[in-house]
N, C-alpha and C positions, 0 to 999 in steps of 0.2 A: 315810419309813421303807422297808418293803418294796417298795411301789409307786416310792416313790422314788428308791430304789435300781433297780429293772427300768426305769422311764422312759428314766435315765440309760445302763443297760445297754442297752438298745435303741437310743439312736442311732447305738452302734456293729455293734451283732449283730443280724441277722434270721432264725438259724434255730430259733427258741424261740416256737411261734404259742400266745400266752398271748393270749386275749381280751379279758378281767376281768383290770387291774391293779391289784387290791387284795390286800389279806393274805385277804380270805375265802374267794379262790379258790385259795390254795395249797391242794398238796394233796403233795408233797416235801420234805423237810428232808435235806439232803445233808450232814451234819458231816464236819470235817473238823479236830480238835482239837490234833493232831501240828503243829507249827512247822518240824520239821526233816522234809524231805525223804524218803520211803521208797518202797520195792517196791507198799505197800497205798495209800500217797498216789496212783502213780501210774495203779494201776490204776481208782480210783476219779474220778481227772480225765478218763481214756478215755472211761468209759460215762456220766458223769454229763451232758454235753453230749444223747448221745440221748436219754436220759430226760426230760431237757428237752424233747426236743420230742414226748413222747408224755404228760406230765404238768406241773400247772405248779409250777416247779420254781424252790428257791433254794439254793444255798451257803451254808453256813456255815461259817466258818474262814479259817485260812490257803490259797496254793496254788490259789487259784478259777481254772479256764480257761477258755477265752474260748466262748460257748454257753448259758451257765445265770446265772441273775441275782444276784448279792450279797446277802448277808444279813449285817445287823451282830444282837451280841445284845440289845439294845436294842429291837431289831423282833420280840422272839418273847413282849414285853410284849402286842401287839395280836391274837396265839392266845389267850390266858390263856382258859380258858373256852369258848373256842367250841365250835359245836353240833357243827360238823362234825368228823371227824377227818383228822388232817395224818401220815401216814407219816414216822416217823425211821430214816432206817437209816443205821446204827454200823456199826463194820468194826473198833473196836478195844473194849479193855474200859470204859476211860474214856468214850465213846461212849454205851455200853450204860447205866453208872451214869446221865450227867447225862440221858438220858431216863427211865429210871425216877424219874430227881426230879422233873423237871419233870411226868410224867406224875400224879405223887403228891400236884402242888403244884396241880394244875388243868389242865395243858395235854392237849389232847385227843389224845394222840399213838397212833399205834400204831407200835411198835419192831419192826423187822425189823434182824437180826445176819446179818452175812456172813464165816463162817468158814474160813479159806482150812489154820488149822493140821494137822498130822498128827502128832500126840501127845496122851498123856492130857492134860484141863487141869485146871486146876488148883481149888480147891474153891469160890473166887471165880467163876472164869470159867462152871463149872457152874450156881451157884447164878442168876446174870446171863443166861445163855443158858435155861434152864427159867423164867423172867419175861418173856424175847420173846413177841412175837407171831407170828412166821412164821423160820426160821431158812434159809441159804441156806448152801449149802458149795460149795468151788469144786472138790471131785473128791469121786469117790466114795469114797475114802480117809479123805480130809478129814469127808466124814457119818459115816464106823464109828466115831469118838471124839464124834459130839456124845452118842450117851443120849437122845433124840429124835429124832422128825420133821423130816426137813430136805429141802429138794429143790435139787436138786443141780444150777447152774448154770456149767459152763466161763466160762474166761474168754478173752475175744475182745480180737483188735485191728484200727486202722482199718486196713482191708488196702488201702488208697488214698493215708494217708502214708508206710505202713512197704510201700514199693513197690519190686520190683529195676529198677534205675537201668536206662537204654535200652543202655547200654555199660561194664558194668564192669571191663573195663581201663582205661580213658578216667576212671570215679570214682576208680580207684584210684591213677593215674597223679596227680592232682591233690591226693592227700594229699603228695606230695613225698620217700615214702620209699622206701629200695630194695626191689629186686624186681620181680614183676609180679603175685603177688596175696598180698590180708591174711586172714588168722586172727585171729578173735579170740575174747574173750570180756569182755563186760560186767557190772557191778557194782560195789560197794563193796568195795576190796581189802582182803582177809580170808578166813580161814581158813573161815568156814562155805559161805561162795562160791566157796571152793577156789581160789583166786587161786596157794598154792603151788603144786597140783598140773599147772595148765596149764605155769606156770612149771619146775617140771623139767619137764612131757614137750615142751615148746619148746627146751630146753638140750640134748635129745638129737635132735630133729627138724629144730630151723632148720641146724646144720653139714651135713646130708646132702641140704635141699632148699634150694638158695640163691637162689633164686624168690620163695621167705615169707619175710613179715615179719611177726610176731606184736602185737595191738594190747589192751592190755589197758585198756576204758572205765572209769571210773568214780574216785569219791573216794575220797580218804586222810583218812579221820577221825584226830584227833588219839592217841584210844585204840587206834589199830591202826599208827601210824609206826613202831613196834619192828618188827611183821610186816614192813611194807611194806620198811623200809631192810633187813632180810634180806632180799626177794626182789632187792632191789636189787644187794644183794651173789653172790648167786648170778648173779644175769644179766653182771654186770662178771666173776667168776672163769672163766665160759664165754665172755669174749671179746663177747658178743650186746650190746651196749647201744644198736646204731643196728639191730638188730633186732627188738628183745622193747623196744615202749614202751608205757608207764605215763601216758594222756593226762592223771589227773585229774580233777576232778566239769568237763562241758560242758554248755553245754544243752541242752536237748531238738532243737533244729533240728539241731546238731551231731552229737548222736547217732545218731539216724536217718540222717545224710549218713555216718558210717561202718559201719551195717547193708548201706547200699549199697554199699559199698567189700569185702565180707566174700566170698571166695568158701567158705571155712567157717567155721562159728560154736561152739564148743566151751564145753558148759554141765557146768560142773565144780560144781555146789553139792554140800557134803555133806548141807545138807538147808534145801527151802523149804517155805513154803505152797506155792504156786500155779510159780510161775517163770517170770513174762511174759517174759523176754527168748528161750526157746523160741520162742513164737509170733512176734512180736518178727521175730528172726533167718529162722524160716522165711518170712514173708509176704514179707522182702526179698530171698529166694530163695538164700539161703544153704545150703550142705551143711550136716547138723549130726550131732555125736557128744555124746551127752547121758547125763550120769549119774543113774544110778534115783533118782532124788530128785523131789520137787512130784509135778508131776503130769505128767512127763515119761514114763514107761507107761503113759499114757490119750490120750497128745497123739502120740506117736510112731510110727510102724508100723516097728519092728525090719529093721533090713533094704530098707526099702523109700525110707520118708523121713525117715530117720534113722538112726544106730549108737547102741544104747544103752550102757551100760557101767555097772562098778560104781563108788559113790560112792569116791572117795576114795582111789584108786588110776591113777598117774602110769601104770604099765606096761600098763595097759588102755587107757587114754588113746592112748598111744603107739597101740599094735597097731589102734586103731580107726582112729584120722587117717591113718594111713602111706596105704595105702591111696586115699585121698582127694586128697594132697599128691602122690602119686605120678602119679597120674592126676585133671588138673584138670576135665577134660571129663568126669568118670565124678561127680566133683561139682559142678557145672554140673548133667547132667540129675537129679540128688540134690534140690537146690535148686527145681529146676522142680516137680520132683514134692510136697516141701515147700510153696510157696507154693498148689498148686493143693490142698491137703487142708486150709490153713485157710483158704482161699478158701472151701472149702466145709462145715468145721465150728467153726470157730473166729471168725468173723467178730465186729464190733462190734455191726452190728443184730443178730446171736445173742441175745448175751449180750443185750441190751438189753430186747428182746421177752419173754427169761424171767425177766428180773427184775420189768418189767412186769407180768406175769402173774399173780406174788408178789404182787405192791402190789393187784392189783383185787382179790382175792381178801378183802383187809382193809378195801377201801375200799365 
């Protein structure tokens, strides 16, 4: 079961120093209940690897990365009861529910919720969040709607994969398309991620910089191909279709190899939780013009390692990038200065160490 699963994890992984491979020495449950792909899956596969090696630690769910040990439900038959207690931390509502069952049922869990939202919630998600035992918000935005005690943990990336490449003409050169540097922006194409808005101020920027080529990361869900064949259409009526492209969902290797490729990164959400492709972008030393959304005015310094802008508006867009495209060495040292502030506040042992902190508090 548990151990069985970690045995097996272990002949291939050795950064997780679990001593005691039994279920009585857990002391994480890492859920992970979503099937489909998200912003919060992702960020919860970054830090769960370190927590692993500062707790012992398993998976549960879909999406497990390579670092922390498997867990089927099957195996949280051998908790039932026990003396000890096993930290559960949820990151969605469904999360939150099946530990207050299980907790209800016998299992000896203590529930920590890590809320990345920035809006009221809703009477469920309240009622859910006042039954935790320790609540974590990922800005301080994000604490001013919990209603409780929450402590406030950024979110961090490894700043050792999401790396700026030794030569990025040379990354970019190897994508195979025109120009000599990319812009981008990543996510699921859709209106909340503002995929239009990059898309017009590209329609007005790529004719007058013929250097960019514009790369827009991420999927086309099937409920969002109305959007998408409109941006499509607009990009063909401005002539741009071997300029402004539409990769589609890649994998994470692939991802990262176009963070490298970016010499600016343009975060057009109209509104996140958190917005890891920020850090993301910065760590791989990218310039960036980012709209007030997430936690984009707590991550950014205006002016310095970043342009902020308002959500949701193309002609701010524009007026920030020009700027930038115009002068590629002015973002170059942008980027530099970027990678070196979440070098130094943003990091993954960061984040790691304060969620840690969270957990002993319980334990």
């Amino acid at each position: 079961m548990i151990n069985v699963a970690y045995r097996n994890w272990r002949e291939t992984e050795t950064c997780v120093p679990i001593e005691n491979e039994s279920a009585d020495d857990l002391q994480l449950i890492v859920p992970n209940l979503h099937r489909r792909y998200s912003g919060v899956t992702a960020t919860n596969r970054m830090v769960a690897p370190k927590l692993a090696g500062m707790l012992r630690a398993a998976w549960l769910g879909s999406h497990r990365p390579d670092g922390i040990a498997a867990m089927g439900f099957r195996d949280l038959m051998f908790l039932w009861r026990r003396a000890t207690p096993v930290i559960w931390h949820a990151r969605r509502n469904d999360e939150m529910i099946a530990g207050l069952v299980l907790r209800a049922l016998g299992w000896p869990l203590k529930l920590v919720f890590t809320s990345a939202a920035q809006r009221h919630h809703t009477w469920l998600t309240r009622w859910l969040i006042r039954n935790m035992d320790a609540i974590i918000a990922t800005s301080p935005l994000s604490a001013s709607y919990l209603k409780r005690e929450a402590t406030v943990v950024m979110h961090g990336v490894d700043t050792d994969s999401y790396a700026p490449p030794a030569d990025r003409a040379a990354a970019f050169a190897e994508s195979g398309l025109p120009g000599r540097y990319a812009i981008g922006c990543f996510g699921r194409v859709r209106a909340q991620k503002g995929s239009d808005v990059f898309v017009d101020a590209m329609c007005k920027l790529l004719p007058r910089y013929p250097d960019f080529t514009a790369v827009i990361v991420g999927a086309v869900v099937p409920e969002q191909q109305a959007f998408a064949n409109d941006l499509k259409r607009r990009i063909a009526a401005a002539g741009l279709q071997s300029r402004i492209i539409i990769t589609g969902e890649l994998d994470i290797e692939d991802v990262v190899r176009w963070y490298r490729r970016l010499t600016i990164y343009a975060f057009t959400s109209r509104n996140e939780g958190f917005g890891l492709t920020l850090i993301e972008a910065m760590s791989a030393g990218a310039a960036l013009v980012a709209s007030c959304a997430g936690a984009a005015k707590f991550v950014v310094e205006d002016g310095v390692t970043g342009v902020l802008t308002p959500s949701g508006d193309a002609d701010a867009l524009v007026a920030a990038l020009e700027p930038l495209m115009r002068d590629p060495a002015a973002a170059s040292a942008m980027g530099a200065r970027a990678r070196a502030r979440v070098v130094d506040k943003f990091s993954l042992d960061a984040e790691a160490n304060a969620i840690a902190a969270v957990y002993r508090t319980l334990l």
